[in-house]
C-alpha positions as CSV (number, residue, x, y, z in Angstrom):
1,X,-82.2,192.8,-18.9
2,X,-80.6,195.0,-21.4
3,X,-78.4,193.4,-24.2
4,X,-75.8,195.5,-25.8
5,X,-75.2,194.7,-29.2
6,X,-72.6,197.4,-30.6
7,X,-70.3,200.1,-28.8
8,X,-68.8,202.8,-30.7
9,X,-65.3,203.6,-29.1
10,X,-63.5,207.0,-29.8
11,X,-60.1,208.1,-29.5
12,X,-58.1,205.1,-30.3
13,X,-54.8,205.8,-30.8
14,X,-53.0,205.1,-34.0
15,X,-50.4,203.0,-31.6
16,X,-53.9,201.1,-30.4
17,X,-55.1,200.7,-34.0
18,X,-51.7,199.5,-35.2
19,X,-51.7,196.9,-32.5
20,X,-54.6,195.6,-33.1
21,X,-54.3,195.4,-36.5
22,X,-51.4,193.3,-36.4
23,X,-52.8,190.9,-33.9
24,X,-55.8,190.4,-35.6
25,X,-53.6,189.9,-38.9
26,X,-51.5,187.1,-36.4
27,X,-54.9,185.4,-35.8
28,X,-56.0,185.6,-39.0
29,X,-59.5,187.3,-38.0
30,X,-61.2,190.6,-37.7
31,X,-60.1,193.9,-35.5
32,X,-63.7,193.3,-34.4
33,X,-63.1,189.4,-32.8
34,X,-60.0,190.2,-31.7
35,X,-61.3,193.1,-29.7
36,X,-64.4,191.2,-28.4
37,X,-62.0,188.3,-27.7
38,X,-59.4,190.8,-25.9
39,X,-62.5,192.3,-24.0
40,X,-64.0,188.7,-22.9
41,X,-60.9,188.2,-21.8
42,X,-60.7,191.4,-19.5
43,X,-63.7,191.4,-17.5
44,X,-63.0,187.4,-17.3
45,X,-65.3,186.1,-19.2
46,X,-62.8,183.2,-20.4
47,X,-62.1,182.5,-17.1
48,X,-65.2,181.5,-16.0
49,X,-66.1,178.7,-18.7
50,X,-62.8,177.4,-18.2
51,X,-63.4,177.2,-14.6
52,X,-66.7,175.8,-15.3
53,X,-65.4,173.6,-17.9
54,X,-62.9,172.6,-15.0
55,X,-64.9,172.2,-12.4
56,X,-67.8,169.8,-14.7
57,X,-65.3,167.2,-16.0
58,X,-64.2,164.5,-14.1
59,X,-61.9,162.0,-14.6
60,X,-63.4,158.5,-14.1
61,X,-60.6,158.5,-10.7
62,X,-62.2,161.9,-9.7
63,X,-66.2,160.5,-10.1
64,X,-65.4,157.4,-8.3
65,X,-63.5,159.2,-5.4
66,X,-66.7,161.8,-5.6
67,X,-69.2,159.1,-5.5
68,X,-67.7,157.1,-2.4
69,X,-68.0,160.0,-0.9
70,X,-71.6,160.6,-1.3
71,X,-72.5,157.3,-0.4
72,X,-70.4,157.7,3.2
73,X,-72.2,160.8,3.6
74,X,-75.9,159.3,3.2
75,X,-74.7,156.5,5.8
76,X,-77.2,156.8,8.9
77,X,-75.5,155.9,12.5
78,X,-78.4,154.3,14.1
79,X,-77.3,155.4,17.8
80,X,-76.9,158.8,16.9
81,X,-80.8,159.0,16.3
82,X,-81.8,157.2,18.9
């Protein structure tokens, strides 16, 4: 698997520049985090753990609805298997 580790863009415009500038300057970090951040966010990267992040936490509610339904599942009706 191939791991990129740095790109080199060309041809950003001073309006681009400017932009980012002033947001990383808003989030008090680098053009270079705030670019990776703005790109993770792109190709949905964010997304993903926070549907993952969604979909792994239950609420105590939630695990005991899950869990009832498990155990009705694993039930056996004898006269069906006879």
């Amino acid at each position: 698997m191939y791991s990129m580790k740095q790109i080199s863009l060309r041809g950003v415009s001073s309006q681009l520049a400017q932009k980012l500038e002033r947001l990383s300057r808003e989030r008090n970090q680098s053009v270079n985090a705030t670019v990776l951040e703005l790109l993770s966010a792109a190709v949905g990267i964010d997304q993903r753990r926070e549907r993952l992040a969604r979909y792994t936490t239950l609420s105590k509610a939630d695990q005991a609805e899950l869990d009832a339904a498990i155990v009705a599942q694993r039930s056996v009706d004898e006269k069906m298997w006879r």
